[in-house]
C-alpha positions in Angstrom: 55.8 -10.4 -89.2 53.5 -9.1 -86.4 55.2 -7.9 -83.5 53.6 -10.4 -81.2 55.0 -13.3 -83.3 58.2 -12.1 -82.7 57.9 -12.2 -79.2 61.2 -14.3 -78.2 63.0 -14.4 -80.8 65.7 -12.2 -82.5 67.4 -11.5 -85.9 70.2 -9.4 -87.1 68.0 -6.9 -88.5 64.9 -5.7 -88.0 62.8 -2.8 -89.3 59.6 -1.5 -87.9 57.4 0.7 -90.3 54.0 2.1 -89.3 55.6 2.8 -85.6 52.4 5.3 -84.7 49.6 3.2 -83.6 47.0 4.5 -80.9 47.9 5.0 -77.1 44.5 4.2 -76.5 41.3 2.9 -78.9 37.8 3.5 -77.4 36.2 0.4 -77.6 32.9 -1.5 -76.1 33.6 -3.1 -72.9 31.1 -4.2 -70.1 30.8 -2.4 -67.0 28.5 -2.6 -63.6 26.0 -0.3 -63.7 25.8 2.0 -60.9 23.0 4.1 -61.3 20.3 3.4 -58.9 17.8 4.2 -61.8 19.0 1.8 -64.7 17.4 -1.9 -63.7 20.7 -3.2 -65.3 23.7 -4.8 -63.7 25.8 -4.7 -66.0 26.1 -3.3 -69.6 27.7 -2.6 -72.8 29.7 0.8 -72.7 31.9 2.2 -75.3 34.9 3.8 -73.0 35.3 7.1 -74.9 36.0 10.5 -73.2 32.1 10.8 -73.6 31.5 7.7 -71.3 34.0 9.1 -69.2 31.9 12.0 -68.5 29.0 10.2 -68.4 29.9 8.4 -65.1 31.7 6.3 -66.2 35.6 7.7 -65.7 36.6 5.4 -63.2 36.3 2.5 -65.8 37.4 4.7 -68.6 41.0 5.6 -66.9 41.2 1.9 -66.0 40.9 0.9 -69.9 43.1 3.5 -70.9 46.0 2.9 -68.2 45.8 -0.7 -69.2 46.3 -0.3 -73.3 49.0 2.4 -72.4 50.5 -0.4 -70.6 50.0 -2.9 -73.5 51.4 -0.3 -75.6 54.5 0.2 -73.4 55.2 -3.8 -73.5 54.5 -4.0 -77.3 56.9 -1.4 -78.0 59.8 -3.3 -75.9 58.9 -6.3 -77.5 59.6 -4.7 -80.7 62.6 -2.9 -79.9 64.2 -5.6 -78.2 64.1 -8.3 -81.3 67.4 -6.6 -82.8 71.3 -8.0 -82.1 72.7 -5.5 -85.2 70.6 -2.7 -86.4 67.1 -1.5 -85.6 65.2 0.8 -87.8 62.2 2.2 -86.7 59.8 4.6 -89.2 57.3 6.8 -87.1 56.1 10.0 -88.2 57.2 13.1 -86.2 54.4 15.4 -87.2 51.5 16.7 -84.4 47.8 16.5 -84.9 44.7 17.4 -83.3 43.7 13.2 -83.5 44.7 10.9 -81.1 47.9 10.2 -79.2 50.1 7.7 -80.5 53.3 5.9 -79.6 55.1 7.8 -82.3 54.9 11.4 -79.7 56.8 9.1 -77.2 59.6 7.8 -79.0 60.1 11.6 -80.8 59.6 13.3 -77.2 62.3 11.0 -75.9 65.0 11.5 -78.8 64.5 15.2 -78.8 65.6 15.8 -75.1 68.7 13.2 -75.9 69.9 12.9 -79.5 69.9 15.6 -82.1 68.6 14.7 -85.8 69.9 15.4 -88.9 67.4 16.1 -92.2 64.6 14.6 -89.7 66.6 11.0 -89.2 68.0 10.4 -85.3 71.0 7.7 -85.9 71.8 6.2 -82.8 75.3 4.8 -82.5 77.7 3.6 -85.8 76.7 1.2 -88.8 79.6 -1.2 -88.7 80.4 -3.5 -91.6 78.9 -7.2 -91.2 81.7 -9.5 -88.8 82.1 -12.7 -90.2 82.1 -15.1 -87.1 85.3 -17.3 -86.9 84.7 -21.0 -87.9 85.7 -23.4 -85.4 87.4 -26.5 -86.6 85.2 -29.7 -85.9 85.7 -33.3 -85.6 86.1 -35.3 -89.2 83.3 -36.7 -91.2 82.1 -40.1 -89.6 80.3 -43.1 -90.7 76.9 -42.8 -88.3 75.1 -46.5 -89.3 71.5 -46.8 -88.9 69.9 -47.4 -85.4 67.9 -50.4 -85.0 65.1 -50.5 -81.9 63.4 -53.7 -81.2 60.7 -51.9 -78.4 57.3 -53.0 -79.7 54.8 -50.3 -80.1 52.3 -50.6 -77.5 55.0 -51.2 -74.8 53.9 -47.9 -73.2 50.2 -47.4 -73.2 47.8 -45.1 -71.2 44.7 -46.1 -69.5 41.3 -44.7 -70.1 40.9 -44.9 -66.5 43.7 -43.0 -65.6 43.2 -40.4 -67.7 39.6 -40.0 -66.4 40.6 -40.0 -62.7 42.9 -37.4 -64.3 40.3 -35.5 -65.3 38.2 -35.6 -62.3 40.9 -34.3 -60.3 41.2 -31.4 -62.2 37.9 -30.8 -61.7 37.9 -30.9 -57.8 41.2 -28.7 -58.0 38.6 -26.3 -60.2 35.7 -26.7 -58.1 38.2 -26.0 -54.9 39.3 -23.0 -56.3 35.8 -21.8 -57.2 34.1 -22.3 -53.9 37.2 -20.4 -52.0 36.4 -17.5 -54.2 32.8 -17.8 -53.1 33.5 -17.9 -49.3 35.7 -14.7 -49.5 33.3 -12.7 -50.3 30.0 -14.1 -48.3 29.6 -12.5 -44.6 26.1 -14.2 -43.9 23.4 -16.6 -45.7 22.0 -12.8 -46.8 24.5 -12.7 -48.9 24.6 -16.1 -50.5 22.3 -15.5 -53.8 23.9 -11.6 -54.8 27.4 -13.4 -54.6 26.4 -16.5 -56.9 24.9 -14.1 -58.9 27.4 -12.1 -59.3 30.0 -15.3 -60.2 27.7 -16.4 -62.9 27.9 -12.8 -64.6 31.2 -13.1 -64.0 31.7 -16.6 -65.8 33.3 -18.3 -62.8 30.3 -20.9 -62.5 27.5 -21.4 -65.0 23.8 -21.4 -64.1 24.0 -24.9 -64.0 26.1 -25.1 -61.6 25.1 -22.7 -59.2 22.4 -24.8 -56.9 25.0 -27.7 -56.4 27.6 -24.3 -54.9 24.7 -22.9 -53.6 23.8 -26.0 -51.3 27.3 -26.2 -50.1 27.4 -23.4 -49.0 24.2 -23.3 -47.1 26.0 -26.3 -45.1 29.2 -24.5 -44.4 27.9 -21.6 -43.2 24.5 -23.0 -41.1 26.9 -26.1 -39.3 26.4 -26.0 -35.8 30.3 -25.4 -35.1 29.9 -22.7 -37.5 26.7 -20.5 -37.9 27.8 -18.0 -35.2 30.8 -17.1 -37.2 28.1 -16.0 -40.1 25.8 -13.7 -38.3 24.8 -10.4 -40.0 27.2 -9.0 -36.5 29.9 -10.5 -36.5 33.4 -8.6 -37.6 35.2 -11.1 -40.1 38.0 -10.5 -42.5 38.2 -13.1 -45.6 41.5 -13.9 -46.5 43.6 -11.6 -44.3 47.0 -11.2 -44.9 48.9 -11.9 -42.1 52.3 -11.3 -41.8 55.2 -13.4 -39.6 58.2 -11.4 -37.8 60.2 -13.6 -40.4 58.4 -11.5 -43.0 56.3 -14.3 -44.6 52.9 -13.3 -46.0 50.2 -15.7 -44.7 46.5 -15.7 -45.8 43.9 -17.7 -43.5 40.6 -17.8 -45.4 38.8 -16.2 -42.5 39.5 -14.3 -39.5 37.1 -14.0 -37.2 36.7 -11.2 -34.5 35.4 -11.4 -31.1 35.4 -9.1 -27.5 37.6 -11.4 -26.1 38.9 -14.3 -28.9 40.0 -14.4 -32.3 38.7 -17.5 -34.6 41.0 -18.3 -37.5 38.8 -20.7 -40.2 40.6 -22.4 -42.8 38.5 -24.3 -45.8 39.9 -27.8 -47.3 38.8 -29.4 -50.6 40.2 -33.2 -51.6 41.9 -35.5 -49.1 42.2 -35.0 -45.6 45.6 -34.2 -43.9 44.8 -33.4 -40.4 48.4 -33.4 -39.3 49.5 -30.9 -42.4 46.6 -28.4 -42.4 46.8 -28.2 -38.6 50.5 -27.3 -38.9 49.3 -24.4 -41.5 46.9 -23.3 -39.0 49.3 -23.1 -36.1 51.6 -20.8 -38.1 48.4 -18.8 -38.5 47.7 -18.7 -34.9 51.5 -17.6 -34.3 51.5 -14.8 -36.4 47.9 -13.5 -34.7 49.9 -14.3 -31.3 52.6 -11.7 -32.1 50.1 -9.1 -33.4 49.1 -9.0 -29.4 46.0 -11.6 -29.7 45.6 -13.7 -26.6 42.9 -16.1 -26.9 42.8 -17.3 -30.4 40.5 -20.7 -32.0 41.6 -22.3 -35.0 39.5 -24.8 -36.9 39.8 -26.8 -40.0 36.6 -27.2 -42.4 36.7 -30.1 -44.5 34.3 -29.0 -47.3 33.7 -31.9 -49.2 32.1 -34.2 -46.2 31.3 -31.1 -43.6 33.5 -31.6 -41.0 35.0 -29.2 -38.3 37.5 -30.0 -37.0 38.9 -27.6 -34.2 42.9 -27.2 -33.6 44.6 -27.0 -30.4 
């Protein structure tokens, strides 16, 4: 069995052969490209010490620190599938190749155990317990169970499940266009950042001139086209936090000479009386930073509308 399909359960024994797969595999993964020169944004880069001085080391020690944590997890999983006796077969020999999980379980038994003939035995092989049997209740007579419940007595709705469906899709698109709005500062920066979430697979290409036009409303409404200007000081999704120690995150903070403007974005139904509640706790927590004249206002994305809190 693979060591993934064991994950959650557990048997008396368990033996794992072959323990002395790769710390790390060089493998194709794509990357931005930096380099002024290269017209690419992106590409396909195998993330081998060569690509690592190439440029590209940033990316190469992220790769590696994340498959030594893989590693790291795959090894508990294994060892922790055991309630007797675990065996594990690694070899304990060094080589000039690469480093496997094998150098960290030998490194950690030769600072703690001592082996004998090359074998580290870690606590005593006791003989099989026979668990005691409990006495239960007498054979019985169970008779068969009639039901009389016709079967279409429960039944499902098309229509339900496609207003199921469409809400899941405003919930997605929600979530999509709050993404969006983090990172865009001013219309400028509109097109990089859709063209970036397409790369990324968070829209398709289809789909980009429906976010695209939404957008373009938010950000040009009258109520809200001075808080997009190439000058103005905003920070997306600030976390704020409360004297309580909460951790609160208004989608954007706005900064001015003299007042600080707190916008909040809301997809689905309106709930004036809830969302301005969530904005007020915003507001207090900006209050006992020091902030003395601070706006808050409520953008219901779906039909446009501003609506400012007091």
């Amino acid at each position: 069995m693979t060591i993934h399909a064991s994950k959650g359960l557990e048997f008396p024994v368990v033996i794992i052969p072959y323990c002395n797969w790769a710390v790390y595999r060089a493998g194709d993964s794509w990357v931005e490209v930096k380099e002024k020169k290269v017209q690419l944004p992106v590409s396909v880069v195998n993330l081998s010490k060569k690509a690592s001085d190439s440029g590209f080391s940033e990316e190469f020690e992220t790769e590696q620190q994340e498959q030594v944590l893989d590693n790291l997890n795959l090894l508990y999983v294994a060892f922790t599938r055991a309630v007797e006796r675990l065996h594990i077969i690694a070899s304990a020999g060094e080589s000039n190749r690469q480093k496997t999980v094998a150098e960290w379980i030998t490194g950690h038994m030769a600072t703690h155990y001592q082996q004998k003939e090359g074998v580290y035995v870690i606590g005593k092989a006791a003989p099989k317990q026979k668990e005691n049997e409990k006495n239960g209740p007498g054979n019985f007579i169970l008779h068969p169970l009639q039901f009389e419940t016709h079967a279409d007595a429960i039944r499902i709705k098309a229509a339900y499940l496609n207003k199921y469906q469409e809400t899941e899709n405003a919930k997605q698109r929600g979530i999509t266009l709050h993404a969006l709005m983090s990172e865009i500062n001013d219309a400028a920066s509109i097109n990089p950042v859709l063209e970036k979430a397409v790369l990324n697979g968070l829209m398709t290409t289809e789909e980009k001139p429906e976010y695209a036009q939404k957008i373009n409303a938010i950000i040009h409404h009258p109520e809200l086209i001075t808080f997009f200007s190439p000058q103005t000081i905003a920070k997306p999704e600030a976390e704020l936090i409360t004297p309580q120690g909460d951790v609160l995150r208004p989608d954007r903070v706005v900064f001015s000479d003299d007042e600080v403007t707190i916008i909040d974005y809301k997809t689905g139904s309106e709930n004036d009386k809830k969302y301005a509640r969530q904005l007020m706790r915003y507001g207090d927590a900006l209050a006992s930073m020091g902030y003395k004249k601070i706006k808050k206002m409520l953008v219901y994305v779906d039909e446009i509308r501003v609506l400012t809190v007091n």
